[in-house]
C-alpha positions in Angstrom: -14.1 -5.9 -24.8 -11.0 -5.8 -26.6 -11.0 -2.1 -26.9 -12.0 -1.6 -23.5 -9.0 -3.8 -22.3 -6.3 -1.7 -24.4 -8.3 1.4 -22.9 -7.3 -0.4 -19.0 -3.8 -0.5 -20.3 -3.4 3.1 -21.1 -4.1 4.2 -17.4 -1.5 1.7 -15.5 0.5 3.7 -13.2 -2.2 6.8 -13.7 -4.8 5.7 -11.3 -3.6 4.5 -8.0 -5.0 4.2 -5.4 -8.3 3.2 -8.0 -8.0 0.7 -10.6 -7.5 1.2 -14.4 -10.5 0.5 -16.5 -11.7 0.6 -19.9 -15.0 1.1 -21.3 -16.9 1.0 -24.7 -20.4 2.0 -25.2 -21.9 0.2 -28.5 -25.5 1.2 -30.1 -26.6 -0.5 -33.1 -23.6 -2.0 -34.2 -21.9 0.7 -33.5 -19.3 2.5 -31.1 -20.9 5.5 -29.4 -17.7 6.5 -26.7 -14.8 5.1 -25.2 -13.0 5.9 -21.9 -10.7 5.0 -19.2 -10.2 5.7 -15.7 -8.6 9.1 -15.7 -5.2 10.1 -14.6 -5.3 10.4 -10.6 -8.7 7.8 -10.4 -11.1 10.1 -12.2 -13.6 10.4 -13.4 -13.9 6.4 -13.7 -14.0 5.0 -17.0 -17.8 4.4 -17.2 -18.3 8.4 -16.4 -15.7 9.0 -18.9 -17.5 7.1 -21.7 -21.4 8.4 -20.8 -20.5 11.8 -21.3 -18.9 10.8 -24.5 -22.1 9.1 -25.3 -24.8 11.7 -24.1 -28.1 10.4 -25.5 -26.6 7.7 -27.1 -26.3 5.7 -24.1 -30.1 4.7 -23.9 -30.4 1.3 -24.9 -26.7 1.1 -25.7 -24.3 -2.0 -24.7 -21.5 -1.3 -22.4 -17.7 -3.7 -22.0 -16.5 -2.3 -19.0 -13.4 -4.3 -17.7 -14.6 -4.0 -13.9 -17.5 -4.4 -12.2 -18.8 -0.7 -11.9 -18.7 0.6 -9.0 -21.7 1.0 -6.1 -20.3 3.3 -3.7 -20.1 6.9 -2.7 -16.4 8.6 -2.8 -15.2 11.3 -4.2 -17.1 10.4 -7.4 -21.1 9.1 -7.9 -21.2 5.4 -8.2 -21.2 4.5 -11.6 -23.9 1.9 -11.2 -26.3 4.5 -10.6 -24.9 6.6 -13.8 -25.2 3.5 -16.1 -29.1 3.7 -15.0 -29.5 6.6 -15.2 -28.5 6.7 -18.6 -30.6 4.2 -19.9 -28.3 1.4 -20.8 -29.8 -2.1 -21.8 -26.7 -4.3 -21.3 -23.8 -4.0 -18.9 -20.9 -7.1 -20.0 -18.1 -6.9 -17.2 -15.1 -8.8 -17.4 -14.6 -8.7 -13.6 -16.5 -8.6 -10.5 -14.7 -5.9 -8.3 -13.1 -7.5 -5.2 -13.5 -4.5 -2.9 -16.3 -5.3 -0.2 -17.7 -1.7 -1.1 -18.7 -3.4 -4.4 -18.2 -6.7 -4.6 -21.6 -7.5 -6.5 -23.6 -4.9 -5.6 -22.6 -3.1 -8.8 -23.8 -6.0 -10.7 -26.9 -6.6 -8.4 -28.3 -2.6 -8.9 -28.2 -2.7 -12.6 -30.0 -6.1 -12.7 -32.0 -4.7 -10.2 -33.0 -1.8 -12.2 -33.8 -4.6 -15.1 -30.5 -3.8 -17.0 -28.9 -7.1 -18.9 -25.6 -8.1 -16.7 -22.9 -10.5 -18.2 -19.9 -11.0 -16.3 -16.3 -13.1 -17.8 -15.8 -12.0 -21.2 -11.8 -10.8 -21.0 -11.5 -11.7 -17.7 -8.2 -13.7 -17.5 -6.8 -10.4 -19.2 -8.5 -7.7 -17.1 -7.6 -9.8 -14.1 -3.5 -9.3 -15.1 -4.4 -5.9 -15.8 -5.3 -5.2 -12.5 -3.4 -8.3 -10.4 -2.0 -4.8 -8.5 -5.3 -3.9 -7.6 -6.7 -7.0 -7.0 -3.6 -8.1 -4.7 -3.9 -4.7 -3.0 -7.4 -5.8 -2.3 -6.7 -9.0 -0.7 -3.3 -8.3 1.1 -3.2 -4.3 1.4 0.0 -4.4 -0.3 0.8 -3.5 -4.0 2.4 -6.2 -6.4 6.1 -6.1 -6.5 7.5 -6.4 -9.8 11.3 -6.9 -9.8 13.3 -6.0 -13.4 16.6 -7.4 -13.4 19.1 -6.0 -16.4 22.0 -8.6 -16.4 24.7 -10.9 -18.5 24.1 -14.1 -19.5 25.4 -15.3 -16.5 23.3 -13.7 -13.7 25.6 -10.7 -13.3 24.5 -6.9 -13.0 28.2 -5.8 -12.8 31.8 -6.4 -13.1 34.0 -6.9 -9.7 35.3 -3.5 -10.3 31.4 -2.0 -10.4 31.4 -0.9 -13.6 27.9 -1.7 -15.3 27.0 0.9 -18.5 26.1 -1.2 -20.2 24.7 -4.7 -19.7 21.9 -3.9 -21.8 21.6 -2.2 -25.1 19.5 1.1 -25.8 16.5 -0.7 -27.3 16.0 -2.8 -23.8 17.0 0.2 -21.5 14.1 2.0 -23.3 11.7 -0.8 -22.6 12.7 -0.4 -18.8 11.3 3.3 -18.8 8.2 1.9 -20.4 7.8 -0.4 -17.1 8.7 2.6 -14.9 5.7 4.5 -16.7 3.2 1.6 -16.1 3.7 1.2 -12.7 3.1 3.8 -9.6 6.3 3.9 -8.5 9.7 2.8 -8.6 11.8 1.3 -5.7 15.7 1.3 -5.1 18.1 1.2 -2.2 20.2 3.6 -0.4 23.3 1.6 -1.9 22.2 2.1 -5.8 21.4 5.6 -5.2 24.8 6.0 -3.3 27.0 4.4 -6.6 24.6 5.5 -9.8 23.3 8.8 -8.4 19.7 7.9 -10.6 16.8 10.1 -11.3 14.2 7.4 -11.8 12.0 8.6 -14.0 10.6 8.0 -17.6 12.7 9.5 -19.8 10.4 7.9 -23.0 9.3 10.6 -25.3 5.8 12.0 -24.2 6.1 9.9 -21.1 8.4 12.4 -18.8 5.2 13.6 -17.5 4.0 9.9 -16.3 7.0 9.4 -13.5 6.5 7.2 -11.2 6.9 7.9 -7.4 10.4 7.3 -6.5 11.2 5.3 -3.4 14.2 4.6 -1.7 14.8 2.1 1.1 17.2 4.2 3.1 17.4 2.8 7.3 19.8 5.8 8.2 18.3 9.1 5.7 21.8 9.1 4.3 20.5 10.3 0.5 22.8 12.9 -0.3 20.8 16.1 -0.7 22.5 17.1 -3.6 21.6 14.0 -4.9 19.4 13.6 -8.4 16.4 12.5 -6.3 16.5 15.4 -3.9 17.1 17.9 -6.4 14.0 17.0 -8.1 12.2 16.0 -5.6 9.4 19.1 -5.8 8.7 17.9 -9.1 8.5 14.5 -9.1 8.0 12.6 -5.5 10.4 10.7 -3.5 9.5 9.1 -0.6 12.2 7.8 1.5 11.4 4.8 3.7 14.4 4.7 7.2 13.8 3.2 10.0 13.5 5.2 13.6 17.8 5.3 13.8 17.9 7.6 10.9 19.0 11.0 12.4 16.3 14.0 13.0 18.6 16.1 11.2 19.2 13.9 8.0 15.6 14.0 7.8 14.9 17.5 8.3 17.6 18.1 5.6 15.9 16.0 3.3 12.4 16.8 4.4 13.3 20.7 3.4 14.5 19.8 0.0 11.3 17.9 -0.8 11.7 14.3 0.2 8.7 12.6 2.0 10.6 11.0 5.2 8.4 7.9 6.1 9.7 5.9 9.1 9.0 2.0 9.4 10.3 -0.7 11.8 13.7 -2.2 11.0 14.3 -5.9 10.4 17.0 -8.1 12.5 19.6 -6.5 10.5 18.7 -2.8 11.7 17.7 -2.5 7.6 14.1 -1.4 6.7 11.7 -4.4 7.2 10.3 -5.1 3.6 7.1 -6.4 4.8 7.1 -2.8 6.9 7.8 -0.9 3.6 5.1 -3.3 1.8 2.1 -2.4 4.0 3.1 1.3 4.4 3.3 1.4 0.5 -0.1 -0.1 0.5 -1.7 2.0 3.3 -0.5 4.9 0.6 -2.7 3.5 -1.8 0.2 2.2 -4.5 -0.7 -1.0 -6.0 2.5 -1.7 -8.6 6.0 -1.2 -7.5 9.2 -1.7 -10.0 12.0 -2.9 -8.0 14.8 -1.9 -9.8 17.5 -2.1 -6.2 20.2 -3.9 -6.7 21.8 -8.0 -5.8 20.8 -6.7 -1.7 17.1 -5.3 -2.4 16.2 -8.0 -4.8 17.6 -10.7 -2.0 15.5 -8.8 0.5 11.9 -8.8 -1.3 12.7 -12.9 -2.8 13.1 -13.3 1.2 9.7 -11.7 2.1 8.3 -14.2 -0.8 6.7 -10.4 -2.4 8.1 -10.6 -5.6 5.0 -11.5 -7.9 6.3 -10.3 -11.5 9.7 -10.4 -12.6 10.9 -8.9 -16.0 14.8 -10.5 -16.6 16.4 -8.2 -19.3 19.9 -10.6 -20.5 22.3 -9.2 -22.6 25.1 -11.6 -24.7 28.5 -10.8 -21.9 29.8 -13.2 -19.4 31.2 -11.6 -16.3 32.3 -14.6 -14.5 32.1 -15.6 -10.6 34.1 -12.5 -9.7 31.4 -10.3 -11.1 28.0 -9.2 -9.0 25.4 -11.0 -8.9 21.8 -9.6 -9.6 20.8 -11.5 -6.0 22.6 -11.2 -2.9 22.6 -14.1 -0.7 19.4 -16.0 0.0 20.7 -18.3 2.6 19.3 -21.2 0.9 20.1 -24.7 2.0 17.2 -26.6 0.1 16.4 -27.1 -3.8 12.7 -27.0 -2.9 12.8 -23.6 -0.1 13.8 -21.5 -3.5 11.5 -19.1 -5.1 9.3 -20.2 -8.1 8.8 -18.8 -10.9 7.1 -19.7 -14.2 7.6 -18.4 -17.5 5.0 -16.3 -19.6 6.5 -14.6 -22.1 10.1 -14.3 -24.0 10.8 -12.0 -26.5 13.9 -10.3 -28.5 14.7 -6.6 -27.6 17.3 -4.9 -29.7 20.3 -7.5 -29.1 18.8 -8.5 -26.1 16.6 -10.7 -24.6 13.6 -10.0 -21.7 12.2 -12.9 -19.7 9.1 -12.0 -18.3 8.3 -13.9 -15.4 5.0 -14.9 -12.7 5.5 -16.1 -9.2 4.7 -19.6 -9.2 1.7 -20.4 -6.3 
């Protein structure tokens, strides 16, 4: 189950809208295939492994991270291959929340007299796929927010300058997020002052860029922008609201850009819990927010910010610097947002915080 589980990891950000899954086929004490869910959702990872496995399947063991699946889409279910193939045993780590499963996976092969376990790995294939799994239960993806800031809170000095906080080693680990998520997600006002490109610029990862979004209420992305430019190549999908001009967004639209309306909030700003079930409704199920002080205010508002990764590096910047959260118009200890601590660990000369919503 191990090895399937480091097989999961190796699709994040490859799958959506599907999950990513591992599996292992053992016969007699030995390890027959191995697959994962395949880039784009398929072939799923028990497909992947049988064909590995051929005739070696019969009476084989199988460690699939997920509950294989019993329905018909755009691929077989894989319940019905694992019979097929003979199997004896079928561990599973999870039972698959979707109601087209939910199971009835589990329930065929037992049904077909095929040894089911369920649990072993489970508290790690469920964090492996806590987007998926919160997609399932509230059609919106998980949003992870990565913060790169001084030791005192502070993504900038007063003046706006900000290259660099963070040191190379941590700045590399932040493309290794982008590359495990679906897409990334910024405002119109860090595009505006950094002019990013967004994607994974990791050796042997370029190819594994996420889907750029970019709240934007009035389509004012410059078209000669880095995003636009490239957008052909790698998607960018900017979220306005219905005041954004017809001709901003026929601009845009003609260089590439994906215009997707949504309602506005109070403000006349794109409504994040608008932008949070359109996301979903597109099938993404892990979004890096990597906005600036504003955007991160605006998803710790709409209480959406499930993971957050705190990159700190050894400056102080001092109250007339920015902060790395805008206002939250807090006037109670007790209304902030939680957060609990699971892991800490050195980077280069930094340090990254990686954090879970507290619930």
């Amino acid at each position: 189950m191990r090895a399937a589980l480091a097989l999961a990891r190796r699709s994040l950000g490859r799958t959506w809208p599907n999950p990513a899954v591992g599996c292992v086929i053992v016969r007699d004490g030995r390890v027959v295939a191995r697959g994962r869910t395949r880039d784009g959702g398929r072939p799923h990872a028990e497909a992947d492994a049988l064909v590995q496995a051929g005739q070696a399947a019969s009476g084989a063991i199988v460690y699939v991270t997920l509950e294989p699946c019993a329905h018909h889409g755009k691929t077989p279910p894989c319940a019905d291959a694992l019979i097929a193939a003979g199997v004896a045993r079928v561990v599973s780590a999870l039972e698959d929340p979707d109601p087209r499963v939910k199971g009835q996976g589990h329930a065929r092969l037992k049904a077909a007299g095929i040894v089911v376990e369920v649990g072993e790995g489970a508290t790690e294939a469920a964090e492996i796929n806590a987007g998926f799994l919160l997609h399932t239960r509230e059609s919106r993806p998980l949003f992870h927010l990565k913060m790169a800031t001084s030791l005192d809170g502070r993504i900038a000095t007063a003046s706006g300058e900000s290259k660099w906080i963070t040191g190379e080693a941590a700045r590399a680990d932040g493309h290794r997020l982008r590359a495990i998520h679906d897409a990334v997600l910024v405002g119109a006002g860090t595009v505006a002052a950094d002019d990013p490109d967004l994607t994974c610029r990791l050796p042997g990862l370029a190819a594994y860029s996420p889907v750029r979004v970019v709240l934007d209420s009035k389509a004012r992305l410059a078209p000669t922008s880095k995003l636009a430019a490239t957008a052909h190549k790698t998607p960018v999908w900017l979220l306005c609201t219905p005041a954004a001009p017809a001709a901003a967004r026929k601009t845009l639209g003609a260089r590439g850009v994906e215009i997707v309306e949504v309602a506005s909030d109070s403000d006349g700003r794109v409504d994040v819990m608008a932008a949070a079930q359109e996301l979903g409704k597109r099938g993404l199920t892990r979004v890096l927010v990597e906005g600036g002080g504003e955007v991160a205010a605006a998803f710790l508002k709409a209480n959406v910010v499930d993971r957050l990764s705190a990159y700190r590096g050894g400056q102080l910047l001092g109250g007339d610097s920015r902060s790395a959260v805008g206002s939250l118009g807090l006037e109670r200890l007790d209304s902030a947002p939680r957060f609990r601590l699971v892991s800490s660990r050195v980077v280069g000369g930094d340090t990254l915080e990686t954090w879970h919503k507290q619930t």
